[in-house]
DOMINU-540869 format. One record per residue (C-alpha): residue in three letters; chain; x, y, z. Coordinates in nm, 3 decimals, padded with zeros to 5 digits, always signed. Layout:
BEGIN
REC residu chaine       x       y       z
REC    ALA      A       X       Y       Z
...
***
This chain:
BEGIN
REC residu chaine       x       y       z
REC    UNK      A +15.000 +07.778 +10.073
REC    UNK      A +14.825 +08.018 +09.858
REC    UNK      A +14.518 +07.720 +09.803
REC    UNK      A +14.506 +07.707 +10.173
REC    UNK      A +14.500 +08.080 +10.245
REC    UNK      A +14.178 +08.110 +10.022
REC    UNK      A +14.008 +07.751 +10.220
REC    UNK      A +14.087 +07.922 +10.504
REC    UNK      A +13.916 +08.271 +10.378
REC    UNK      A +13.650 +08.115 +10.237
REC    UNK      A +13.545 +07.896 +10.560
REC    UNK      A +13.641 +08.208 +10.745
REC    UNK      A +13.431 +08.457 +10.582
REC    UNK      A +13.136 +08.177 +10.598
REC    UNK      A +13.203 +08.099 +10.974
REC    UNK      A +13.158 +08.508 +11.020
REC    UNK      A +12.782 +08.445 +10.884
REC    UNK      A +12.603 +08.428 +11.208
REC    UNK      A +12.736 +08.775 +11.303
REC    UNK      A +12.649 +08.929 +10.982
REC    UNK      A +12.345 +08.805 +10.950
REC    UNK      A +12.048 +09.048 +11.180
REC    UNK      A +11.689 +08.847 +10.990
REC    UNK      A +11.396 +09.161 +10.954
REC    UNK      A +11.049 +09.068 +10.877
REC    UNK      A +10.827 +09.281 +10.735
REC    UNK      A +10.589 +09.473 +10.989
REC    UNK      A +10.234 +09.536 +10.865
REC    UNK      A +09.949 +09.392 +10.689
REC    UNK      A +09.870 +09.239 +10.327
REC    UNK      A +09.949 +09.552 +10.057
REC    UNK      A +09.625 +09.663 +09.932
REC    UNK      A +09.558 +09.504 +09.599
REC    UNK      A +09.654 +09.639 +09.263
REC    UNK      A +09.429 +09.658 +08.978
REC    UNK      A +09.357 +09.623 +08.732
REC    UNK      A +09.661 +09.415 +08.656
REC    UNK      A +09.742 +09.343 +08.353
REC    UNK      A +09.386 +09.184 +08.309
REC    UNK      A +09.062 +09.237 +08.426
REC    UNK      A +08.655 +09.151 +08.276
REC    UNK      A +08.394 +09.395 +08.300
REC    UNK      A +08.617 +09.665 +08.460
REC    UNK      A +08.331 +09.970 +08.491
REC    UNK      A +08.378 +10.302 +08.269
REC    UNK      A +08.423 +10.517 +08.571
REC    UNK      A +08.668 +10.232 +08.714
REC    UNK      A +08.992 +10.364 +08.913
REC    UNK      A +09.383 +10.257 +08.851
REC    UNK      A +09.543 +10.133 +09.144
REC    UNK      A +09.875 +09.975 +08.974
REC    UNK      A +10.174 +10.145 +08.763
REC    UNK      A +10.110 +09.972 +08.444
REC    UNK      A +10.078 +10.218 +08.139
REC    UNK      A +09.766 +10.088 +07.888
REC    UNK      A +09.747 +10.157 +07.531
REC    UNK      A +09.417 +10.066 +07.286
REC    UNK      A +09.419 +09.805 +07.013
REC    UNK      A +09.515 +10.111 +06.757
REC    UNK      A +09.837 +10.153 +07.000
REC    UNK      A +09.673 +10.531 +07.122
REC    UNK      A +09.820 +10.551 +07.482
REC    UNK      A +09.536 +10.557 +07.747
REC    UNK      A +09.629 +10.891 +07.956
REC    UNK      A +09.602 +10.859 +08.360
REC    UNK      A +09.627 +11.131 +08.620
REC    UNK      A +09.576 +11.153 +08.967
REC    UNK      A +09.233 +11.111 +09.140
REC    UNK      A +09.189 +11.304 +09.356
REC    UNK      A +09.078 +11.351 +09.646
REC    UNK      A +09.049 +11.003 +09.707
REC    UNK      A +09.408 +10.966 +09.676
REC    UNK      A +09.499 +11.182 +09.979
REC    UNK      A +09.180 +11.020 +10.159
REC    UNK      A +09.319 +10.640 +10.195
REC    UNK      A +09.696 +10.752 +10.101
REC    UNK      A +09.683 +10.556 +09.787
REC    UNK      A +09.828 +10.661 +09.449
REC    UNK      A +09.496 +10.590 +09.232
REC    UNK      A +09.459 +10.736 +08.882
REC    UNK      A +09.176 +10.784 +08.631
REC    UNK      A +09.147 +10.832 +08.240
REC    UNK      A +09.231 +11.253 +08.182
REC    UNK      A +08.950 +11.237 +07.935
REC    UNK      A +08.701 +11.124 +08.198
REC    UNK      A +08.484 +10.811 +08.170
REC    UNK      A +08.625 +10.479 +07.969
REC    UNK      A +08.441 +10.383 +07.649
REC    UNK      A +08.177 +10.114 +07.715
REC    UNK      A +08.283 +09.804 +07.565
REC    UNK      A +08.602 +09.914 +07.460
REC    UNK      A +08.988 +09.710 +07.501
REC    UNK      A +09.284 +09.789 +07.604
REC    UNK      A +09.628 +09.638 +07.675
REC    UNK      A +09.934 +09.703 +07.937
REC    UNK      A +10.201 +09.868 +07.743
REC    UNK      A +10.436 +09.613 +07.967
REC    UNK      A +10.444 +09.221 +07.784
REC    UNK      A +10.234 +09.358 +07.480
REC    UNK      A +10.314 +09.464 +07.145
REC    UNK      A +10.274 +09.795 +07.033
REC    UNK      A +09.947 +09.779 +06.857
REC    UNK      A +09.732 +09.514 +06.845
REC    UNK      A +09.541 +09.237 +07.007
REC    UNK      A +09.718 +09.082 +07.312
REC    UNK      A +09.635 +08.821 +07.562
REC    UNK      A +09.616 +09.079 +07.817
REC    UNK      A +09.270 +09.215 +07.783
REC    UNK      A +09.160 +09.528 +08.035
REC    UNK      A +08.760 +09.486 +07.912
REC    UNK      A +08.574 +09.735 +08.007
REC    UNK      A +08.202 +09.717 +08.064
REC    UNK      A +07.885 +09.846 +07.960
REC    UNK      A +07.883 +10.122 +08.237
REC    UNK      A +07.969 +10.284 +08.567
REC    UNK      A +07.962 +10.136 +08.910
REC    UNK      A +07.840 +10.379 +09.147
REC    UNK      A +07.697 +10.105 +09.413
REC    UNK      A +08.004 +10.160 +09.699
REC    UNK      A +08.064 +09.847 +09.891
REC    UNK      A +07.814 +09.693 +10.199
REC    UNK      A +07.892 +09.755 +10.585
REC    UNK      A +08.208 +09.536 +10.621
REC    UNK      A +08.110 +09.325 +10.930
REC    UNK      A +08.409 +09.173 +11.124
REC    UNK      A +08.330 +08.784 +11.156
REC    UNK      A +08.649 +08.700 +11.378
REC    UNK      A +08.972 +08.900 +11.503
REC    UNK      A +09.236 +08.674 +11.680
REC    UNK      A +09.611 +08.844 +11.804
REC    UNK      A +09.807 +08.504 +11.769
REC    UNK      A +10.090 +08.554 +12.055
REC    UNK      A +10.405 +08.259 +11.995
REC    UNK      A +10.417 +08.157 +12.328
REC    UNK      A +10.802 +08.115 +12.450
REC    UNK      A +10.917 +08.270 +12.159
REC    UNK      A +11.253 +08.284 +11.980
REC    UNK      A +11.471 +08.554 +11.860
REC    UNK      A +11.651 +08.563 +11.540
REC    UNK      A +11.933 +08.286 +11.477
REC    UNK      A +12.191 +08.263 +11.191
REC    UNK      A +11.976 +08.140 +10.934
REC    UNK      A +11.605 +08.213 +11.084
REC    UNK      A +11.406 +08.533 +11.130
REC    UNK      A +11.235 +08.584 +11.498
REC    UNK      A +10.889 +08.440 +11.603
REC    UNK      A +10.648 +08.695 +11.504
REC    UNK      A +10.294 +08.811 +11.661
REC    UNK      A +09.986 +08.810 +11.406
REC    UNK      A +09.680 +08.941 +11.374
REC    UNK      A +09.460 +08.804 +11.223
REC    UNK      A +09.094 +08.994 +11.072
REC    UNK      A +08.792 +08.774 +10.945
REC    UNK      A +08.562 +09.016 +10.748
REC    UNK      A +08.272 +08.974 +10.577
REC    UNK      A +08.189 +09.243 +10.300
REC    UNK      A +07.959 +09.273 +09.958
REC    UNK      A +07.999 +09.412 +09.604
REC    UNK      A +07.809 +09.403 +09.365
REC    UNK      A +08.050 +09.411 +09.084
REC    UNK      A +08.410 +09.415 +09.236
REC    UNK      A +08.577 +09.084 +09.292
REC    UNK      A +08.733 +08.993 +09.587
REC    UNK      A +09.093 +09.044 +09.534
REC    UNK      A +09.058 +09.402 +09.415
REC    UNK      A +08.866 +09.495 +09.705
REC    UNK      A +09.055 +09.734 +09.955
REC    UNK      A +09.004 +09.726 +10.293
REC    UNK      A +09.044 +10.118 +10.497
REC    UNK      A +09.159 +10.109 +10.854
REC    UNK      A +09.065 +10.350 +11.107
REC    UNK      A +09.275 +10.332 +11.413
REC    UNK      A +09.236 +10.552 +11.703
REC    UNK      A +09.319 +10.501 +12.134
REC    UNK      A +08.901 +10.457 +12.167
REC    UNK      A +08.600 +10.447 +11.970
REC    UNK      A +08.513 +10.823 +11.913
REC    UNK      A +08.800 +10.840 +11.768
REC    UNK      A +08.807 +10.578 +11.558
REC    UNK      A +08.433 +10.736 +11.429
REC    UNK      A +08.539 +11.098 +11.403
REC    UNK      A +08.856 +11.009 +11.165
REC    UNK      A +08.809 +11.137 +10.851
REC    UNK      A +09.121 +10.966 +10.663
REC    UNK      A +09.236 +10.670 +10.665
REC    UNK      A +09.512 +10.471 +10.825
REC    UNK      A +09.609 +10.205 +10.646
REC    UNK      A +09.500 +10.078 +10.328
REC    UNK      A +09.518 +09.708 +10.304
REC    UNK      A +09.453 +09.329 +10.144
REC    UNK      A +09.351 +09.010 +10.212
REC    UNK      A +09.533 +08.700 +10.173
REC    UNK      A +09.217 +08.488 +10.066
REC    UNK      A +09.170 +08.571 +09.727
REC    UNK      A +08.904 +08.439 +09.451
REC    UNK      A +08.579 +08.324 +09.561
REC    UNK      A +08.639 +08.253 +09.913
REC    UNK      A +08.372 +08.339 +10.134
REC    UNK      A +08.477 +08.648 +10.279
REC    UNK      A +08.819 +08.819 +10.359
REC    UNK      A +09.129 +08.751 +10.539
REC    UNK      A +09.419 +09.009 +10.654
REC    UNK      A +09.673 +08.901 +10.822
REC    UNK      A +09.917 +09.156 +11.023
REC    UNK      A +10.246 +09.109 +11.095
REC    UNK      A +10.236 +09.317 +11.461
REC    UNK      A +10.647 +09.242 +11.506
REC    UNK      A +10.879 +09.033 +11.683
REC    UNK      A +10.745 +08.821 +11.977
REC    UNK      A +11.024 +08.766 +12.183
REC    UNK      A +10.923 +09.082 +12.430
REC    UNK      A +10.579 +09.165 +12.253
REC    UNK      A +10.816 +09.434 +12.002
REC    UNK      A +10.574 +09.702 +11.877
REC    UNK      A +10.701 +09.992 +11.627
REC    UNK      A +10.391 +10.224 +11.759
REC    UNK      A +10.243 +10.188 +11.371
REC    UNK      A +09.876 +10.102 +11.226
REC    UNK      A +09.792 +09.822 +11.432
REC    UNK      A +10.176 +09.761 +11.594
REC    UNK      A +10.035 +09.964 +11.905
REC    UNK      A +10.213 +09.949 +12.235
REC    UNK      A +09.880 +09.863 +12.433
REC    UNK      A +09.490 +09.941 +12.395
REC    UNK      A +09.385 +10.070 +12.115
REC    UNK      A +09.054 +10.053 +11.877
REC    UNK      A +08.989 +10.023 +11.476
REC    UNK      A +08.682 +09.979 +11.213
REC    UNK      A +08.694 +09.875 +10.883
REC    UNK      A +08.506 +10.002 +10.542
REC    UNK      A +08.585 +09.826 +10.212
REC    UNK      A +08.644 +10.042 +09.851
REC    UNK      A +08.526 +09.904 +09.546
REC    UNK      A +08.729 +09.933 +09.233
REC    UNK      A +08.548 +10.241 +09.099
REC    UNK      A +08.684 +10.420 +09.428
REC    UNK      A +08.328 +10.428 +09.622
REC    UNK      A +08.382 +10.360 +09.969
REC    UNK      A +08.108 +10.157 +10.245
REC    UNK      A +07.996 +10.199 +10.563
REC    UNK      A +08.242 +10.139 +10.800
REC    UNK      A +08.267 +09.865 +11.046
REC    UNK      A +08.129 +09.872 +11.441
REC    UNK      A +08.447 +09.987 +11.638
REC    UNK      A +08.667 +09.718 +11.778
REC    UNK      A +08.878 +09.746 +12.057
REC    UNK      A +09.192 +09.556 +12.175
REC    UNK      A +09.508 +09.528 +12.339
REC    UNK      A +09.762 +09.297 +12.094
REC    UNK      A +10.043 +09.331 +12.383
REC    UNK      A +09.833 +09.171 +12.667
REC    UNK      A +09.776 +08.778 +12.680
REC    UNK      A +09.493 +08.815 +12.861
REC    UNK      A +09.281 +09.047 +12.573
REC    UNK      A +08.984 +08.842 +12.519
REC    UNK      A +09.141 +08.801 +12.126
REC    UNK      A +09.456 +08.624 +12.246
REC    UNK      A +09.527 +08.266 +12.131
REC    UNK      A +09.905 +08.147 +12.270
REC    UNK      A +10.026 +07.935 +11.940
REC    UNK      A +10.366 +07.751 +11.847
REC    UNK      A +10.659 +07.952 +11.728
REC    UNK      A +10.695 +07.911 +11.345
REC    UNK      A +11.062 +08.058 +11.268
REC    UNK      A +11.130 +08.108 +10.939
REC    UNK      A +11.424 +08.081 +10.687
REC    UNK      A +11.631 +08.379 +10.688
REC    UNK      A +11.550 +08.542 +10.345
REC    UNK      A +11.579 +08.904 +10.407
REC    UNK      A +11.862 +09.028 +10.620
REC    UNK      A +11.974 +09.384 +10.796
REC    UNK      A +12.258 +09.389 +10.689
REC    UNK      A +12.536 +09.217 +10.515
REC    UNK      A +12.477 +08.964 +10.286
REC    UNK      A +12.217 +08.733 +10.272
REC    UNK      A +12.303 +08.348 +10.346
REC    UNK      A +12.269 +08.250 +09.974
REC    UNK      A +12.524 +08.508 +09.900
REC    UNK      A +12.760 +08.361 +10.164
REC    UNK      A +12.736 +07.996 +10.087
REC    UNK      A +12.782 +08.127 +09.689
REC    UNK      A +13.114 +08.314 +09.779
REC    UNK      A +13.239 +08.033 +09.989
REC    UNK      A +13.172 +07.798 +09.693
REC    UNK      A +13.357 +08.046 +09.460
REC    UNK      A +13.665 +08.064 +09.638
REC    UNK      A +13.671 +07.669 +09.676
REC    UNK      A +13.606 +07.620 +09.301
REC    UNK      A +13.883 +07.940 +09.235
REC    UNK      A +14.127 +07.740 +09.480
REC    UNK      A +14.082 +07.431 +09.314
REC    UNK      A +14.139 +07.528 +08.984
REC    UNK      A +14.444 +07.712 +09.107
REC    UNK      A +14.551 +07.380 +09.227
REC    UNK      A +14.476 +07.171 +08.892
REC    UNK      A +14.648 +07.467 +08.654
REC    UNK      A +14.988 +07.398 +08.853
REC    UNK      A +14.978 +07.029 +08.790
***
């Protein structure tokens, strides 16, 4: 009886799944990138820290960071610089995290032979496409919803910053005088295309698609709204910003709407409860603890 009681539990509990289980995606576009991490070539002496690694020099002296500011409050960004001002030109240093404590390490922050004070070129928006899943699906068991994208095509230049560690600043406003007057920024964000791709690529997560589900957020707008994009180098200068764009991600008939195929995914990151890994683990456990109940009484 008692071998049956915990089959029956275990089946049970993993039979409950499907009302457990409530799949959330993650609304919002690519984090802005963090640098220098853990590595980085020709990083300029008057270069800003965007990541929460600690550094150190080769003689294990601890590289001090503090807030810099007011760039910080600006794009809403937690960016540091050295206390003592400028790095030294030419000089080496190594995360404190996966390093020993003095020394050479394979991580290797080398700084360059000077500062970059050359702030990024206009960013000029090649494409922007709201992907709607046309007849969309809610979330299931073991799949999160259909989501609506957006997707930005941008075209920017540096002259010393590579691509994945420039950050893109959104300016989002209900119509283009807005959108020009703001003086801080939205959202800081990434790309997805990193290396040396031609140009950049952000895509958005707006929200669910089954009833166009907006949370009223950065670009999750209920309706029309406008934006314009300018690009920040890793020494914290900031470019022109983009020409205003102006769209409507709710409407299928925006002139950016393309209807695509639902592309559900596997449920990874539940509501609540468990997640479905969790569930087929403790069903297994109680059949293994059953059975071995079962084989000690023989």
């Amino acid at each position: 009886m008692r071998t049956v009681a915990c089959l029956t539990l275990g089946l049970g509990l993993f039979a409950m799944a499907p009302e457990v289980f409530a799949c959330s995606i993650a609304v919002g576009p690519p984090a802005a990138p963090s640098y220098p991490h853990f590595r980085a070539e020709g990083f300029p002496t008057n270069g800003v820290f965007h990541t929460g690694l600690e550094w150190r020099a080769e003689d294990g002296t601890r590289l001090t960071l503090e807030a810099f500011e007011p760039r910080s409050s600006e794009t809403g960004l937690e960016l540091r610089v050295p206390a003592s001002g400028a790095l030294p030109a030419g000089a080496r240093f190594h995360p404190l995290e996966d390093c020993p404590t003095t020394g050479a390490c394979e991580h290797v922050l080398a700084v360059g032979m000077g500062p970059d004070t050359t702030p990024p070129g206009q960013v000029s928006l090649s494409s922007v496409r709201t992907l709607l899943v046309d007849d969309p699906v809610g979330a299931g068991a073991f799949s999160c919803p259909d989501v609506d994208t957006l997707v930005l095509e941008s075209d920017v230049t540096d002259d010393t910053t590579p691509n994945e560690n420039i950050t893109l600043l959104a300016f989002i406003g209900s119509d283009e005088e807005e959108v020009s007057n703001k003086a801080t920024v939205d959202i800081a964000l990434g790309s997805d295309r990193l290396g040396d791709a031609p140009g950049l690529r952000s895509t958005i997560a707006l929200g669910v698609a089954e009833g166009r589900q907006r949370d009223g957020l950065g670009f999750s707008v209920e309706g029309p709204f406008c934006f314009s994009l300018a690009a920040m180098d890793w020494a914290g200068n900031i470019g022109p910003r983009s020409a205003p764009q102006c769209l409507d991600t709710t409407d299928p008939n925006d002139p950016t709407v393309e209807l695509v195929d639902g592309q559900s995914c596997a449920c990874s990151t539940p509501g609540r409860g468990t997640t479905g890994d969790a569930w087929v683990g403790l069903a297994a456990m109680l059949v293994a603890w059953a059975t071995g109940a079962r084989h000690r009484r023989r």
